[in-house]
Every structure is written in C-alpha cells, then in structure tokens.
C-alpha positions in Angstrom: -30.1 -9.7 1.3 -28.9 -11.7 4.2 -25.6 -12.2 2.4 -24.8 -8.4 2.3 -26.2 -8.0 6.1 -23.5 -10.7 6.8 -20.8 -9.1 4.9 -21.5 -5.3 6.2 -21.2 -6.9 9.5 -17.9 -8.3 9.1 -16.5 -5.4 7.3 -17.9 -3.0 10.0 -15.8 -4.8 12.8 -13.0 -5.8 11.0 -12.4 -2.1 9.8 -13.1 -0.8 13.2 -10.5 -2.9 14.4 -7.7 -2.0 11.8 -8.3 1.7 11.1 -9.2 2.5 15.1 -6.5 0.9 16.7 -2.9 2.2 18.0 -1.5 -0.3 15.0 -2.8 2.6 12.3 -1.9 5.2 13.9 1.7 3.4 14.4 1.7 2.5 10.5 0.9 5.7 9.1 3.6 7.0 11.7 5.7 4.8 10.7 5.6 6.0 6.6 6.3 8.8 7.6 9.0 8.7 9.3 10.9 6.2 7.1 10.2 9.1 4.4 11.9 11.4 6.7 15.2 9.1 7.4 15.2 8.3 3.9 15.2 11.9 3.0 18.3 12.3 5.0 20.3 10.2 2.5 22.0 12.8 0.5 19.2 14.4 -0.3 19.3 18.5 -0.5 17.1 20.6 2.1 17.0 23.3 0.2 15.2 22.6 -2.1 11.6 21.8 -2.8 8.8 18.9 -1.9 7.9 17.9 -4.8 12.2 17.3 -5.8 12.0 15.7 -2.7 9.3 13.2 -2.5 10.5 11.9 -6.1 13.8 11.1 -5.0 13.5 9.3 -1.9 10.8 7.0 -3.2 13.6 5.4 -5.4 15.9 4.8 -2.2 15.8 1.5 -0.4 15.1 3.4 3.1 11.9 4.1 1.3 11.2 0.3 1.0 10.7 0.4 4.9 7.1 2.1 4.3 5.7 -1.4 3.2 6.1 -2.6 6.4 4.5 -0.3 8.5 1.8 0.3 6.2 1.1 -3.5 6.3 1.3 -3.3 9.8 -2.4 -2.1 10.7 -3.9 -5.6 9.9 -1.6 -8.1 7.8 -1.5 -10.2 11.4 -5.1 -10.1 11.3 -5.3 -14.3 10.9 -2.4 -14.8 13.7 -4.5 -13.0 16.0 -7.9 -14.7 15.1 -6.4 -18.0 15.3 -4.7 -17.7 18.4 -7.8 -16.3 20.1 -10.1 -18.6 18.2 -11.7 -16.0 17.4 -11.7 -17.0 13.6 -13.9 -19.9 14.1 -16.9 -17.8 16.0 -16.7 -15.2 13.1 -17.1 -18.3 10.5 -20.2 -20.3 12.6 -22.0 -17.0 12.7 -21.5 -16.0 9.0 -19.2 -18.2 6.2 -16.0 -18.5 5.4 -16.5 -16.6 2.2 -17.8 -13.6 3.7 -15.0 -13.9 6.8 -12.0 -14.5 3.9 -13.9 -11.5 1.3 -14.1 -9.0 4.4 -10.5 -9.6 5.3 -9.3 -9.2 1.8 -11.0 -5.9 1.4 -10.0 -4.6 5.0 -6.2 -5.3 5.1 -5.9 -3.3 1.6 -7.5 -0.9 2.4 -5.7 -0.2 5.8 -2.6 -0.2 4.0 -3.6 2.1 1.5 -5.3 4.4 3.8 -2.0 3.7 6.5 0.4 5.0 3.2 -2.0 7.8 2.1 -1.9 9.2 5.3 1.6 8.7 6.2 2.7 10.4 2.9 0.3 13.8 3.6 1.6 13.8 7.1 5.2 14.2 5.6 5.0 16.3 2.9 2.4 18.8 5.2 5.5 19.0 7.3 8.0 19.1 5.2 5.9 22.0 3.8 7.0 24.2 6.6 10.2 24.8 5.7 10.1 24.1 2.0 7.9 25.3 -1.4 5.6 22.4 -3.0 7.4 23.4 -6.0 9.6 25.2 -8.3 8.9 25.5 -11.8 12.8 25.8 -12.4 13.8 23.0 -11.0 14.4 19.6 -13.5 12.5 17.2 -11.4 10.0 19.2 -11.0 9.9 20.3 -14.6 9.5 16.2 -14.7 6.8 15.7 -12.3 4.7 18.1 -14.9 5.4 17.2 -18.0 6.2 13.1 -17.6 4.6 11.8 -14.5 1.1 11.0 -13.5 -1.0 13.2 -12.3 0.2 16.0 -14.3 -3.0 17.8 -14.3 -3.0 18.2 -10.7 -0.1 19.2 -10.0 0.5 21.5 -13.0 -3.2 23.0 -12.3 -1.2 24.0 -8.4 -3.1 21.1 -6.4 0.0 20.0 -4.8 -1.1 18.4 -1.3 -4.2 16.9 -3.2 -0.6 15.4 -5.7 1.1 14.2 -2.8 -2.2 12.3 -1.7 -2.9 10.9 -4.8 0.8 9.9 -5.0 0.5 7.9 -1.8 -2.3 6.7 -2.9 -0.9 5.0 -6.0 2.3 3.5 -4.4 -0.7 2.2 -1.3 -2.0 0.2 -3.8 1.3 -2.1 -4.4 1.6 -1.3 -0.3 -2.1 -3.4 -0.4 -1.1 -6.0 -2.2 2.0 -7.2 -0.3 0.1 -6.6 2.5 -2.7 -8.9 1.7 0.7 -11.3 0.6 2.3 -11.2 4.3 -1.3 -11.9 5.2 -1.4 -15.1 3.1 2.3 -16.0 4.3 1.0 -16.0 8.2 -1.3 -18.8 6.7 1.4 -20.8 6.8 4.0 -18.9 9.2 2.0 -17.7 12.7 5.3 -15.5 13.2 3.9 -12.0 13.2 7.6 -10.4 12.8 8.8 -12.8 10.0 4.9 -11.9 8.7 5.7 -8.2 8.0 9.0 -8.6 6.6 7.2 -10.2 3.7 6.5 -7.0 2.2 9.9 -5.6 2.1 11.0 -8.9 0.8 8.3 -8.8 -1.9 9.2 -5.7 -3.1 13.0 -6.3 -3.5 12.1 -9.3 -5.5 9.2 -7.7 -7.5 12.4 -4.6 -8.2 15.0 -7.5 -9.0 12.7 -9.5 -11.2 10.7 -7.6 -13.0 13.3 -6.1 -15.3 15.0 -9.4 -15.7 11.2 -10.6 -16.7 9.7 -7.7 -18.4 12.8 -5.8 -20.0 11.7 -2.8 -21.3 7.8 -3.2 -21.1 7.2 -0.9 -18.1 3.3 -1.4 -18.3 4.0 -5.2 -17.1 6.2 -3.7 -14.5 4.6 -3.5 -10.9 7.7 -1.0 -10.0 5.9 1.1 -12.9 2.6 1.0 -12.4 2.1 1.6 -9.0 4.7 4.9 -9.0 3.1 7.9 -9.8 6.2 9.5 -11.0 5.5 7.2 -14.6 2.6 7.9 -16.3 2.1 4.2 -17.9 -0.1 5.4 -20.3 0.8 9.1 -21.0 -2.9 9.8 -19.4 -3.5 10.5 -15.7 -6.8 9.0 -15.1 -6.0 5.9 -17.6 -2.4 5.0 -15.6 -4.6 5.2 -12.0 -7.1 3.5 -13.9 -4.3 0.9 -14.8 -2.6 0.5 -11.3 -5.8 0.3 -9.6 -7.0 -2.7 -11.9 -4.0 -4.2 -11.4 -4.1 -3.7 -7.8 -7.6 -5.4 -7.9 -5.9 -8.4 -10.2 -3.3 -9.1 -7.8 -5.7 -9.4 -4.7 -7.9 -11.3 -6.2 -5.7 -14.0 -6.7 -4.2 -13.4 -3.7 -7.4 -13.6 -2.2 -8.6 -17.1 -4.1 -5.4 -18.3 -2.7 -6.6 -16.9 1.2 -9.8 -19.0 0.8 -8.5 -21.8 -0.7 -5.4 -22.2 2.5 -8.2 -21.5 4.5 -10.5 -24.2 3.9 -7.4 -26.6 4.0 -6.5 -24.9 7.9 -9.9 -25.5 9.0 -10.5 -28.8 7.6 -7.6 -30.2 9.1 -8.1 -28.6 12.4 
C-alpha cells in the first residue's frame, strides 16, 4: 500500500508540473501552429478539414509538432539534476517509483500537448471551412480506408480529429520519452528536443528500407490514423497503443537502468 501512496505522490507533482506550466501551454501552441505553417505549403483553402489535416500530416513542416509536443517535460531530468532535485525525490521514495512516474508523465504530456494542439487547429480552421465533403477523394478516403471510420462516417468529426491527434501523440510519446533518455547522457536541453524530429526522420527513412511492404511493423503506419492497420478501428488503436506501451517500456528499462549508472557514479 505504501508503494502506490509513493507512486501517486510522485505522479501528482510531476504532472502538476508538466501539464500546469507555461511549457504545455507553449507545446500544444506550438502543434498547432506548425499545423498551420504547414498547411500553407500548397495546400488549397478552399477546401475542407478533413482534406486538409490528411495532407499536411505527410509534410515535413508537420514533423516540427514532435518537438513541441516533447517540450512540456522531455527536460524533466536536466532540470532535476541541475537543481538536485532528483536526488531528494529518490531519498524520500525509490528510484523505481521516481524513473516509473517520469515515464508515465512525459507521455502522457506529449500526448495530451498533441491532442490538444490538433483540436485547437482544426476548431479553428473550422471557421472558415466544412469538416467534410462527401465529394471530395480524400475524404471519400478518410471513410472508407482510414481509422476511425466509424466516427467520422457516423458525423463525429471534432471527436475524429481528437482521436486522430491522439493516435499520432502516441509516437509523439515515445520520442518524447527518447529525447528524455538522450538528456541522460547529453544535459543540452536544445540538442534534447531535436531528438524527436531526428527520430522520426530516421524511423520514416528506415522503416521501409527494414520492413518493405509490412506496414503493421511500420511505426509511420501505426501511429497515423489515416491507415487502418488492421481494417478495424478499435483493433488498429488497439495496435498503436500497445505498441506505444512496447516502445516505452523499453525505453523506460533503459531510463532506470542509465539511471542507476548516473547515481552510482555520482
């Protein structure tokens, strides 16, 4: 019972600090408004949300939304280190608890910091263009061949776009929790967070070269919502969020285990 007491503690402060904090609020900004440059690139504004949303998540511009949304708390070891403050959290508690707590609150800022820069966009964008338009070809796409299907064919189009975020928050999450292991090794804060956007152009590069045509091994596949892995919306969520879990947990082994080895020699 103690154990969980410890861990809600942790948790408590450590999401206090990374969801109320001007760094959120400056991530989930930021998503948004690298949606909004990107959607500058070329892209039509006359047409709908929905053709909108699916195109720019395939341009680079887009890539920039990693960054910010691992900006809420990737640095979270940087600053505990420098302040010290890592080792008062550990005597009180354990390392496990401290290392566990961090995993769970820098994804989960990132998700939250993607989800809510996405809604923010498309609510805006929403003022001056439909959700949809059932003559369109992408969006005859996002229907018929992408996930979530159901809610967006049943006319649940903001609850879509939140989902959507959602999804592509969980890959945010991950590399998130990777520039967070990084800064392990590298206290630079700015070299820190352009680990994600370096991690997704070599997860885009490599993953054909490794997978070929298996997209359900691809992490540029499963975490899009515009695929629908396994021709099932709940079972393709299902799928991205396991594999979201997969990937931070051994990111997360590899946290504790860097950690013992920076405390022990310190």
């Amino acid at each position: 019972m103690g154990r969980e007491v410890a861990l809600w503690n942790y948790l408590r402060a450590d999401l206090y600090r990374a969801v109320v904090s001007w760094r959120f609020l400056t991530g989930a900004l930021g998503v948004t408004l690298t949606m909004y440059l990107a959607s500058m690139e070329g892209i039509a504004g006359d047409t709908n949300v929905t053709y909108v949303v699916w195109l720019i998540v395939y341009g680079m511009p887009f890539m920039l939304s990693l960054v910010f949304s691992a900006f809420p708390f990737s640095g979270c070891f940087c600053e505990d280190f420098e302040n010290k403050y890592a080792y008062l959290q550990i005597e009180r508690g354990n390392l496990n608890l401290y290392t566990v707590s961090k995993i769970i609150t820098i994804m989960l800022a990132a998700v939250l910091a993607m989800t809510a820069g996405v809604i923010l966009y498309v609510s805006i964008l929403h003022i001056w263009l439909p959700w949809f338009d059932a003559g369109d070809a992408v969006c005859q796409s996002a229907a018929a061949l992408g996930g979530f299907r159901g809610v967006i064919g049943s006319g649940h189009y903001l609850l879509y776009f939140a989902l959507f975020g959602l999804q592509y928050g969980i890959l945010a999450g991950v590399l998130a929790l990777l520039a967070a292991y990084v800064s392990l090794f590298i206290s630079n804060r700015l070299l820190t967070l352009a680990v994600p956007f370096m991690g997704f152009y070599f997860i885009s590069y490599y993953s054909g070269a490794l997978f070929g045509a298996n997209e359900k091994l691809n992490l540029t596949y499963i975490f899009n919502a515009s695929y629908n892995l396994w021709n099932n919306d709940i079972a393709s969520f299902a799928y991205a969020i396991f594999t979201g879990v997969l990937l931070g947990g051994i990111l997360g082994v590899l946290m504790l285990y860097r950690l013992k080895r920076k405390i022990g020699n310190e």
